[in-house]
C-alpha positions in Angstrom: 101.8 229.7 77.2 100.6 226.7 75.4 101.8 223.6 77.0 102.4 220.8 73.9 102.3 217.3 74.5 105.7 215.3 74.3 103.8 212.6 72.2 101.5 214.2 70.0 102.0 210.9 67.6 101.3 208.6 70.2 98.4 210.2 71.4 96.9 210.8 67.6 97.5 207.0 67.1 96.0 205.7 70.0 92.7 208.5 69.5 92.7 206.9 65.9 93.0 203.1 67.3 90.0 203.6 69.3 88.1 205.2 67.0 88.3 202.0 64.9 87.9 199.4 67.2 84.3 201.0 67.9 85.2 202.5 71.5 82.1 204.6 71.3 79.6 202.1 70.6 77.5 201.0 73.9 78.9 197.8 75.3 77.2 194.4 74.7 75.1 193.1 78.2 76.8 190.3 79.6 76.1 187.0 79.0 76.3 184.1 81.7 77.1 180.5 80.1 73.8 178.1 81.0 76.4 176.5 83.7 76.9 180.4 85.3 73.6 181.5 85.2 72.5 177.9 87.2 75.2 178.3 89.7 73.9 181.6 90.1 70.6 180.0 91.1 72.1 178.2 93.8 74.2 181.0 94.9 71.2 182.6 95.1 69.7 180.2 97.5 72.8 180.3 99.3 72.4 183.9 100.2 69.0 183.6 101.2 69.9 180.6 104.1 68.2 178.1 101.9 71.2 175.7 102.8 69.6 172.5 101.8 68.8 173.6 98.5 72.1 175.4 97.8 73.9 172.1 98.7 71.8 169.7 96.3 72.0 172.1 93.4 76.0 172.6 93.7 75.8 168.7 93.9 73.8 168.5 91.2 76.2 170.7 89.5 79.0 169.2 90.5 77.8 165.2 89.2 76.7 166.3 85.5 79.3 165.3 82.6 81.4 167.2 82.5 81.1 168.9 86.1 81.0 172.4 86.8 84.1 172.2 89.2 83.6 175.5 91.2 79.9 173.6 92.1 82.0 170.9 93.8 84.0 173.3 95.9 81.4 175.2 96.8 79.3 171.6 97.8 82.0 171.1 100.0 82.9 174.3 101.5 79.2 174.7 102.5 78.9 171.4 103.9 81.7 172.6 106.6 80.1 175.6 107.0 76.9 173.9 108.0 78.4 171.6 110.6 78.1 168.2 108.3 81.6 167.6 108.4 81.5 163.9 107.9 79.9 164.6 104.1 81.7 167.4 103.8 85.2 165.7 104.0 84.1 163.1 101.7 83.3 166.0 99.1 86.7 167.6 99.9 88.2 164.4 99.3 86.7 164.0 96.2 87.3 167.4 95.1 91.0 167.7 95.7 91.3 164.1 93.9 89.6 165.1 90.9 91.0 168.7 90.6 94.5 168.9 91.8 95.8 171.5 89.1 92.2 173.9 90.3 93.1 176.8 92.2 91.0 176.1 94.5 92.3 172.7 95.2 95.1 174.4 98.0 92.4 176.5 99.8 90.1 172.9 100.1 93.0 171.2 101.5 93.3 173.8 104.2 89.5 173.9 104.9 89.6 169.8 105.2 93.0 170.1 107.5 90.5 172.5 109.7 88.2 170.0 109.9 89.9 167.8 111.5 92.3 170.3 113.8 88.7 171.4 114.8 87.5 168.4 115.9 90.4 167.6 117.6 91.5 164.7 114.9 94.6 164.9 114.0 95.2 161.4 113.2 92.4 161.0 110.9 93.2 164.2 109.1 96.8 163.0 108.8 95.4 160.2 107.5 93.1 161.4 105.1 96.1 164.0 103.8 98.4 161.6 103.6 96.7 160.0 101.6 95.5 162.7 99.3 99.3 163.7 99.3 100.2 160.5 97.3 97.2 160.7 95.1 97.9 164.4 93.5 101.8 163.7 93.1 103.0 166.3 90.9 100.2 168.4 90.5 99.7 171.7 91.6 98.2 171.6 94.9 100.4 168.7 96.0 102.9 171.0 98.0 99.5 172.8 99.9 98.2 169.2 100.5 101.9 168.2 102.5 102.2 171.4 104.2 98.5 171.3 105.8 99.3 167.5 106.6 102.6 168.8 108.2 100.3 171.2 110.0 98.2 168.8 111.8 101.2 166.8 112.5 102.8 169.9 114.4 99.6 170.3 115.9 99.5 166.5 117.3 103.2 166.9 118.5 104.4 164.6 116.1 107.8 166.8 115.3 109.3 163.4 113.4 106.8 163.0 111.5 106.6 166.9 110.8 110.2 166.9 109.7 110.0 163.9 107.0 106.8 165.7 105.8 108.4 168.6 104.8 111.1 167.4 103.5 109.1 166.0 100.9 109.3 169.7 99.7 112.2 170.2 100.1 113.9 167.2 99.1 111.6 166.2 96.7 110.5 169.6 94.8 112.5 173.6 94.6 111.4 176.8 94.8 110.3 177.0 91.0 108.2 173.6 91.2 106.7 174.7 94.6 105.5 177.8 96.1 105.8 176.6 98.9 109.4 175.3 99.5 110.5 178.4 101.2 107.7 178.2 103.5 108.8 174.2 104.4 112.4 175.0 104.9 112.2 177.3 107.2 109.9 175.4 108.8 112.5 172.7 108.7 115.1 175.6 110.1 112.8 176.2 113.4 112.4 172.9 114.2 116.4 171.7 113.7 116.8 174.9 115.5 114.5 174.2 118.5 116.0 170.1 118.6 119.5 172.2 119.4 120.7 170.2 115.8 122.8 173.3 114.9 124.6 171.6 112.2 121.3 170.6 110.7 120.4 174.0 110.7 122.7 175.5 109.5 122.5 173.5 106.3 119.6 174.3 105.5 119.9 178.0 106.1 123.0 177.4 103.8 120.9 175.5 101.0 118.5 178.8 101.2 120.9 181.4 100.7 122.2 179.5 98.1 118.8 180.0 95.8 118.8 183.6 96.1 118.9 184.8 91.8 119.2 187.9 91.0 116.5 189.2 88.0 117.2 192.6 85.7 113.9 192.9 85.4 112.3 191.8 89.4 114.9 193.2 91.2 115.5 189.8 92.7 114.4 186.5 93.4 115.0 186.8 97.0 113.5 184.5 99.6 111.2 186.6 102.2 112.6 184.7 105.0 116.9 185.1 103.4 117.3 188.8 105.6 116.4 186.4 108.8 118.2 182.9 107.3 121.3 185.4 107.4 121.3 186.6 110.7 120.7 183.2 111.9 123.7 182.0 110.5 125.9 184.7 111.2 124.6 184.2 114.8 125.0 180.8 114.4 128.5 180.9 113.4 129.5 183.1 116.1 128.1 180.6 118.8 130.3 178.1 117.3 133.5 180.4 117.6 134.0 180.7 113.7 134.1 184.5 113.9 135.7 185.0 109.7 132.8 182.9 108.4 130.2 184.8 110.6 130.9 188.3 109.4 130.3 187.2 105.8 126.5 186.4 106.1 126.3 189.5 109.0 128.1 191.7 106.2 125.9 190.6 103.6 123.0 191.7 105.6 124.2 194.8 106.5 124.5 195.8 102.5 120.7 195.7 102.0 119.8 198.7 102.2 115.7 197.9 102.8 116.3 195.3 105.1 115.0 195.8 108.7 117.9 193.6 110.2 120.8 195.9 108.4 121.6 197.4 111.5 121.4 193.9 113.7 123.7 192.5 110.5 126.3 195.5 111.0 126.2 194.9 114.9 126.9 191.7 115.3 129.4 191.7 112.7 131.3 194.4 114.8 131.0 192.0 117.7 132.7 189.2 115.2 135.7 191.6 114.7 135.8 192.2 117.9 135.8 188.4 118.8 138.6 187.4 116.5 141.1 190.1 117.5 139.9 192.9 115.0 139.3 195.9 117.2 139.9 198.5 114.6 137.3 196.4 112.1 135.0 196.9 114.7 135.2 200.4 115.5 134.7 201.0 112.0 132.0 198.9 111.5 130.0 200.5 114.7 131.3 204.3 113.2 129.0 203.3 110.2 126.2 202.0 111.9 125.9 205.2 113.9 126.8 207.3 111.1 124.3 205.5 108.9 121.5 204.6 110.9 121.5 206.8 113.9 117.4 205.9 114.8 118.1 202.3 114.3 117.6 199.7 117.2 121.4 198.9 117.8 122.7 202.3 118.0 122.5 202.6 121.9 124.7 199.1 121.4 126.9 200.5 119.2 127.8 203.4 121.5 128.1 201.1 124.3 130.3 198.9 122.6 132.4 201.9 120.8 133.1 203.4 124.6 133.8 200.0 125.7 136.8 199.3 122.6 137.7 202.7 123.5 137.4 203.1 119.9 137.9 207.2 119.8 136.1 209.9 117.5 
């Protein structure tokens, strides 16, 4: 039988579209700008372990009017790699600076952070991000440039410090100005968490929820970090006694059907029914979870706690 395609127009007007644009003629060599094909040179030199040259040439690169800026991150980058960190920070420095909307400017901040967690310098790089931090306010790699300052703070055991960095993020920007703000407040949620400052944290794990948007077309704008932020509140809740407003988030959970926490969410939310008086919420609650996700990790729990209720069939 001859099989005919469902789009026989389709397909005769994109074979009559290619035709035209010239589909069959050979494509034209590639070629690099003046500015590629000398960076290429230096790359070149690069490969070969010809550091010294490499370096002066992306300098060189990096000087003329107007620079060549991927010349002045790779001056940079291979001045760390070659141990001359005290150059290589000034070149970093210099680089971020200049090119804060590059997006390269985030992964510099990073490799000048290492420089100084590697040498065991936190205060200078503190310093030096701070600083860098206030420069590049409201551009791009601002965010990247607070977070890697927040880093060496954390690393220096400066949790103060740590806490007012990040909430420069998360006071000062949202999750559409920064790519970074989920990454800060949950940072922010660890620490108030690990300072006992429940009602801190549980703020903020309030404030994140509360950004979740839904999209027709993404499925959703869902935090990575929202399927833990509700578990922690519901778990938080239930700490505090407030067993009606812990089975909301713990409910919530539960729903989402890809979530790796559902059956923790459905769990504990049985154990909130059971806490305020609810034994037949519970039962049914635990009768899903077994029913539902009989390989999950809370189903020996779930059977302990059904025999337990004495919750029956």
């Amino acid at each position: 039988m001859i099989r005919r395609s469902p789009f026989p127009a389709v397909i005769a007007l994109v074979t009559s579209l290619s035709v035209g644009c010239g589909s069959r003629q050979p494509n034209a060599p590639f070629q690099p700008t003046p500015e590629e094909a000398e960076w290429d040179t230096h790359h070149r030199s690069e490969l070969a372990g010809d550091v010294p040259s490499a370096v002066a040439g992306y300098g060189s690169m990096c000087r003329q009017t107007p620079p060549y800026v991927r010349a002045c991150y790779d001056e940079a980058r291979l001045l760390f790699e070659s141990g001359d960190a005290r150059t290589g920070r000034e070149r970093a420095a210099t680089f971020i600076a200049s090119h804060a909307d590059d997006a390269l400017a985030p992964t510099m901040a990073k490799e000048l952070a290492d420089s100084y967690a590697n040498a065991d310098e936190p205060v200078a790089g503190i310093e030096a991000l701070g600083k860098l931090a206030d420069e590049t306010k409201g551009r791009d790699a601002a965010d990247s440039i607070i977070m890697e300052k927040a880093r060496l703070e954390h690393g220096a055991g400066r949790v103060d410090d740590e806490i007012a960095t990040l909430a420069r993020i998360v006071d000062g920007m949202d999750r559409w100005s920064s790519q970074l703000w989920d990454d800060a407040i949950w940072r922010l949620i660890e620490l108030r968490g690990e300072r006992g400052e429940k009602d801190e944290e549980r703020k903020l794990l309030q404030r994140l929820l509360s950004t979740e948007e839904s999209s027709w077309i993404l499925g959703s704008y869902t935090s990575p970090y929202n399927d833990e932020a509700l578990l922690r509140l519901g778990r938080l809740e239930l700490e505090r006694g407030a067993f009606d407003a812990a089975t909301a988030p713990l409910l919530e959970l539960a729903s989402r059907d890809t979530s790796r926490l559902k059956d923790d969410g459905l769990y504990l939310a049985a154990e909130a029914r059971v806490a305020a008086g609810k034994r037949n919420d519970a039962c049914r609650l635990l009768a899903r979870l077994l029913k539902d996700m009989p390989d999950a990790n809370r189903t020996r729990d779930a059977r302990a706690l059904r025999k337990r209720l004495g919750c029956g069939d």
